[in-house]
N, C-alpha and C positions, 0 to 999 in steps of 0.2 A: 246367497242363501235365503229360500223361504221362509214366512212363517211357520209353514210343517215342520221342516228340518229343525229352524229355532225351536220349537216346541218338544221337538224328538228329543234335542240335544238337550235341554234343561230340564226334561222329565226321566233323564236314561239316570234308574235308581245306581248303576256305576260313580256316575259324577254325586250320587249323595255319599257313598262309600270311600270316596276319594276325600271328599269334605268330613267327615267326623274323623278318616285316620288323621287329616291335618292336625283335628286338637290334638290329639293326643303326642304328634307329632311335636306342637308347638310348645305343646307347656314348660318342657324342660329349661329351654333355652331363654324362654320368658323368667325363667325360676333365676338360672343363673345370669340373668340380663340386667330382671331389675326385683325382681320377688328381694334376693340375697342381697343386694345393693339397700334395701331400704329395709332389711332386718337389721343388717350391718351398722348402716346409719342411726335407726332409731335404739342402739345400743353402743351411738358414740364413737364408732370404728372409724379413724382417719380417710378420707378421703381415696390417699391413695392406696392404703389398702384396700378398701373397697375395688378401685378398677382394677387391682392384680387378679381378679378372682374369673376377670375377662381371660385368664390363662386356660380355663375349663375349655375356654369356646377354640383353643386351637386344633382340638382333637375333628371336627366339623370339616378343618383345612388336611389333618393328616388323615381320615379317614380313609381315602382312595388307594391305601397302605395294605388295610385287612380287608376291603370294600371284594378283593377277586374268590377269595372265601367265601363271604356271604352270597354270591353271587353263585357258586356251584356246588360248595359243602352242603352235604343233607344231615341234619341234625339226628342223632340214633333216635330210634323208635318212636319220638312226636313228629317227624319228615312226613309220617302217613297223611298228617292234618291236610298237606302242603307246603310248597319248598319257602315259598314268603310267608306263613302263616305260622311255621313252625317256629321260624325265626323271632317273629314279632311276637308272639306270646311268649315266648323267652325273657326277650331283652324287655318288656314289660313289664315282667316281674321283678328286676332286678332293680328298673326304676322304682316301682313301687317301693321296696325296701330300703333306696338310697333314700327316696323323700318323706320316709320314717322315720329313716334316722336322723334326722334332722328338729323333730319332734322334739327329740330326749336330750337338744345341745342348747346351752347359752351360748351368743358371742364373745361375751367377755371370760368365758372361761375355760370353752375349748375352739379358739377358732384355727387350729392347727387342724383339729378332727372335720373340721365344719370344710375346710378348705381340701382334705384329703377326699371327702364324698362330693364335694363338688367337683374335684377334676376326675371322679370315678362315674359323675352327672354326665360330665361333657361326652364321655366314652361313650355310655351307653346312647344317651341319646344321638347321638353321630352313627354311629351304629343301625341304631331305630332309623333314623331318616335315609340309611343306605336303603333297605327295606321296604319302607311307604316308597322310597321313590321308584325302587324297581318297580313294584308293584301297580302304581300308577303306570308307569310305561307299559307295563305287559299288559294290562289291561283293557287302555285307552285307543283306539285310532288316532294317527298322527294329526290326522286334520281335525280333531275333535280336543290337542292337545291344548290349545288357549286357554280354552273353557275350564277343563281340569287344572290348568294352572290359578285359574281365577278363585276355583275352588278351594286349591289345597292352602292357598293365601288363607283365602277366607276361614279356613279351620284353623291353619295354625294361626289366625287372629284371636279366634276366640278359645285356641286354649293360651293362649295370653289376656285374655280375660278373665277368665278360670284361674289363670295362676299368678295373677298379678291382682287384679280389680277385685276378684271374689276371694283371694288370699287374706288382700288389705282389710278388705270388712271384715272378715271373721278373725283376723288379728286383732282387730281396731278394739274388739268386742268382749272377742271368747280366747286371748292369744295366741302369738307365733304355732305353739305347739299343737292345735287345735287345727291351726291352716294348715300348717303342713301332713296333721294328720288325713283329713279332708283330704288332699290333691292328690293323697299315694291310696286312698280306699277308691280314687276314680279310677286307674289303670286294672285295678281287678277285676269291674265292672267293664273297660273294654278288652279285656282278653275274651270276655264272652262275644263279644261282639267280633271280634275276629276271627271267632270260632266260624260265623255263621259266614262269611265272605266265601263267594265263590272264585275259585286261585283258575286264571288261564293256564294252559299248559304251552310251557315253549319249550320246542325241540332243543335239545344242546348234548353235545357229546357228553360219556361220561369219563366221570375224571377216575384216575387214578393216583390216589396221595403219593403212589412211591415211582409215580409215572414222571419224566424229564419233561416229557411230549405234555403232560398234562399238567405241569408248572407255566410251560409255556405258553399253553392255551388262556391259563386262568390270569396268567401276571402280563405277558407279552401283545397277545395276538389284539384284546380291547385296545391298548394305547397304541398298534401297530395299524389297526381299524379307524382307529380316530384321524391319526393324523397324515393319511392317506388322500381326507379334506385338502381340496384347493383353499389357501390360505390358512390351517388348521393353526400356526401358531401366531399368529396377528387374532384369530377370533380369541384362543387361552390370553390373549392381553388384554384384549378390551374385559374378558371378560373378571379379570382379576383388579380391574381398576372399578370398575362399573359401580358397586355399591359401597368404596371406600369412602367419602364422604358423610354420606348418610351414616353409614356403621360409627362414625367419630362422633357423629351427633348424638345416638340412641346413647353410649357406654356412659357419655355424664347426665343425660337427661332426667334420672331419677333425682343422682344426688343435688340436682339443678330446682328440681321444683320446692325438692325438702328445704333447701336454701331460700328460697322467696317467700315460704313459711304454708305452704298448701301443706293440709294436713292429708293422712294416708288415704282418709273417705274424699275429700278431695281430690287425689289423685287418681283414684280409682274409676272415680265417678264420673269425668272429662277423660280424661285419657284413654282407659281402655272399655269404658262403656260408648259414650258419643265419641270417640276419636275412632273407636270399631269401627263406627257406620262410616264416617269418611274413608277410612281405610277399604273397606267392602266397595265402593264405590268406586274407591280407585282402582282396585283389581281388576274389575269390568270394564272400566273406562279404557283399561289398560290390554285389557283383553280382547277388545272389539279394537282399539287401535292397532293392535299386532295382528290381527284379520282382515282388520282394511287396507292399510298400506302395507306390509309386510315386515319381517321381521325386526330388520336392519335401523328400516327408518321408524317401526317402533319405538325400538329402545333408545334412538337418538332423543325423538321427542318424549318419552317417558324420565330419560336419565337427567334432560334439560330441565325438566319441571320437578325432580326431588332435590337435585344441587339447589336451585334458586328458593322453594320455597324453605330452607337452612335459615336463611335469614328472618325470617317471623321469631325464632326465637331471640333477636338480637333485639327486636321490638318487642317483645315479653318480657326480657330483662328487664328495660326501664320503665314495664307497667308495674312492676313487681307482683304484688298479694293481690291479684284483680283475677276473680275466677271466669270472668268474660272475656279476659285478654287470653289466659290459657287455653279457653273454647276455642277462642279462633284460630291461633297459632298451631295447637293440633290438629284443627280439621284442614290449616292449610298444610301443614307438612305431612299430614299420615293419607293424605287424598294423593298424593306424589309419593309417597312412601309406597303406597301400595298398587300405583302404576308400574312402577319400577319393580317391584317383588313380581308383581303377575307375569310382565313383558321378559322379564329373566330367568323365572323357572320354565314358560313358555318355552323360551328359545332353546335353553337346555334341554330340555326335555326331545324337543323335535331334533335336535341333532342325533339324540341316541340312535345307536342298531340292537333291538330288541335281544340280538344273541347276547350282549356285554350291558343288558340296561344297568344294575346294580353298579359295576366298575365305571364303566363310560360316566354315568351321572354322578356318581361319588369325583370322578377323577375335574367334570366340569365345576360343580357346585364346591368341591374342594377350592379350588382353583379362585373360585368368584369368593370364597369368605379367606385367601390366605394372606390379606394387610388387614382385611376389618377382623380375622381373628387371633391377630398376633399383634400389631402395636398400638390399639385401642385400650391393651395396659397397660398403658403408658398415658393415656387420654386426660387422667387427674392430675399427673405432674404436668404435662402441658398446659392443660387449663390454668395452674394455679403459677404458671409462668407468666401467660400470655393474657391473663383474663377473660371473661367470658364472652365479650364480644367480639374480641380480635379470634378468639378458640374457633366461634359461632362461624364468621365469615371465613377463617381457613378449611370449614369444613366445604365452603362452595369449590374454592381453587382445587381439591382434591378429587373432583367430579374432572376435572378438566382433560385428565390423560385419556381417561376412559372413552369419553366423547370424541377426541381426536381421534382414536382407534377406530370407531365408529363409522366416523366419516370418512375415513381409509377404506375400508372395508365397502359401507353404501358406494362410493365410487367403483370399487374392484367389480361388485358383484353387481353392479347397475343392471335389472332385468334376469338377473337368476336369484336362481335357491340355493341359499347357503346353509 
């Protein structure tokens, strides 16, 4: 690749489109990650109630359930906008109002309500990312799919910024109700934004709701497409192990810092402001690694470097309340963090066949969050079994299955494309 083409490809105003749907993309899942995690906390809420609330984030795994829906349903009379456009200013909205409501709640005295709009968060947003991720597929060229992966990293980083970092200051400040009012007036502001996106058009039969033939098309023919792949169910393993590790790490790492005694603007301030630029860094690192050696032994070498760098937090532990020990340990785990994010949506993504992108990607990316989205609530009784250190280094062993798959695979497919 030239410099012209490098220049084509990071000036193509697409890849900026791909990057701001990330935030908005990201924010949710930051909200219910660590935003709630550390509303929870700084209103005294146990531990493990805290990680059950990681229950929101199963819907992520079962989404590839309604994913054949979104993927051919044309919404009545806003379908005109566009068949992904229509969608996403939809479920936008509903966001917007789940993270309103939230506004008008105390912890301590409805978190039944608080925990109802949180698994109605996980919905929608799972939902929403069926959607950005079609739409990046339909949009992007395969061989240009790295890049947009790097991107869409990159957005949903920074609406984990927005929903985490810039939460915390305007909590710290003006409170909770203030922030969360703040994060839900941002999604109104991008439904205009999505207004203005130009939607590909891709050929696809039309369905009929009361058709057999077109049940079968929407639920069948995508996972019949898939796994028609040489190897198709050794790659759904690797890729369901791949980020289980890592996912064990992020679910305690809020109530982890609160613990060491980093106050909120601390946390905000290292984490998801300079822990950003590491992470951005690593997307590309990660990105340029999966176009130079390919895909297989990118992720080998990406998955190698977020399991290990795990351990920096076991060396953070015993610096304790040291904001320069938390500098580093961040920018060595979220610099691997976000090799790993890029190198995976990447791959995902180039697997798809544009006819099934919505299902196909729901059905991969289901698949890659369905142990980090289901016994990660469980991550606070574990820890509070195992302590934080022995928790820290089981989350390296957890990288292990996924890496063997890997190396399965790089063998099988030595000199092809998978």
């Amino acid at each position: 690749m030239n410099q012209s083409n490098i220049l084509k490809l990071f000036t193509d105003y697409r890849q900026f489109q791909i990057f701001i749907l990330g935030i908005f993309s990201g924010m949710p899942l930051f909200i219910i990650y660590s935003t709630i995690a550390a509303w929870m906390k700084g209103a005294n809420i146990d531990i493990a109630i805290i990680t059950s609330f990681a229950a929101a984030r199963v819907f992520y795994s079962l989404k590839v359930f309604w994913s054949p829906l979104i993927d051919h349903l044309k919404l009545p009379i806003i379908h005109r906008i566009g068949r992904r456009k229509s969608w996403m200013c939809l479920i936008s909205g509903i966001i917007a109002f789940i993270i309103f409501s939230y506004s008008k709640l105390d912890p301590n005295e409805s978190i039944g309500m608080i925990y109802i709009l949180t698994i109605a968060l996980g919905v929608a947003s799972a939902t929403l990312d069926i959607v950005i991720d079609a739409f990046r597929i339909d949009t992007i060229e395969k061989e240009k799919l790295s890049v947009a992966a790097a991107n869409a990293v990159f957005g949903y980083r920074v609406g984990g910024l927005i929903a985490v970092a810039g939460a915390f200051f305007v909590a710290e400040d003006y409170g909770w109700n203030i922030a969360f009012l703040a994060i839900s007036s941002l999604y109104f502001i991008g439904i205009f934004f999505i207004l203005t996106l130009k939607e590909p058009k891709i050929e696809q039969a039309v369905i009929n709701i009361l058709s057999i033939s077109s049940w079968r098309l929407m639920t069948i023919d995508p996972f019949a497409d898939f796994l028609k792949r040489d190897g198709a169910i050794v790659i759904l393993l690797a890729v369901i192990f791949y980020k289980l590790g890592d996912a064990m790490l992020g679910v305690v790492a809020m109530p982890f810092y609160i613990e060491l005694g980093f106050t909120l603007k601390e946390i905000g301030a290292i984490t998801k402001v300079f822990g950003l630029i590491a992470t951005i860094g690593g997307a590309y690192v990660g990105g340029v690694i999966m176009y130079r050696y390919g895909s297989i032994k990118g992720l080998i070498f990406c998955g190698i470097a977020q399991a290990i760098t795990n351990l920096a937090f076991v060396w953070l532990h015993h610096q304790g309340h040291d904001t320069n020990a938390l500098m580093i340990a961040i920018s060595i785990e979220n610099m691997a963090s976000g090799m790993g994010d890029a190198a995976l949506v990447g791959y995902l993504s180039y697997l798809c066949n544009k006819q099934f992108s919505a299902t196909q990607y729901a059905l991969l990316s289901s698949l890659s969050g369905l142990f980090s989205h289901t016994i990660v609530g469980f991550g606070g009784s574990i820890m509070k079994l195992m302590g934080w250190d022995n928790y820290f280094i089981m989350t390296v062993f957890l990288a292990i299955p996924g890496l063997l798959l890997l190396l399965y695979l790089n063998k099988r497919f030595e000199g092809k494309t998978t």
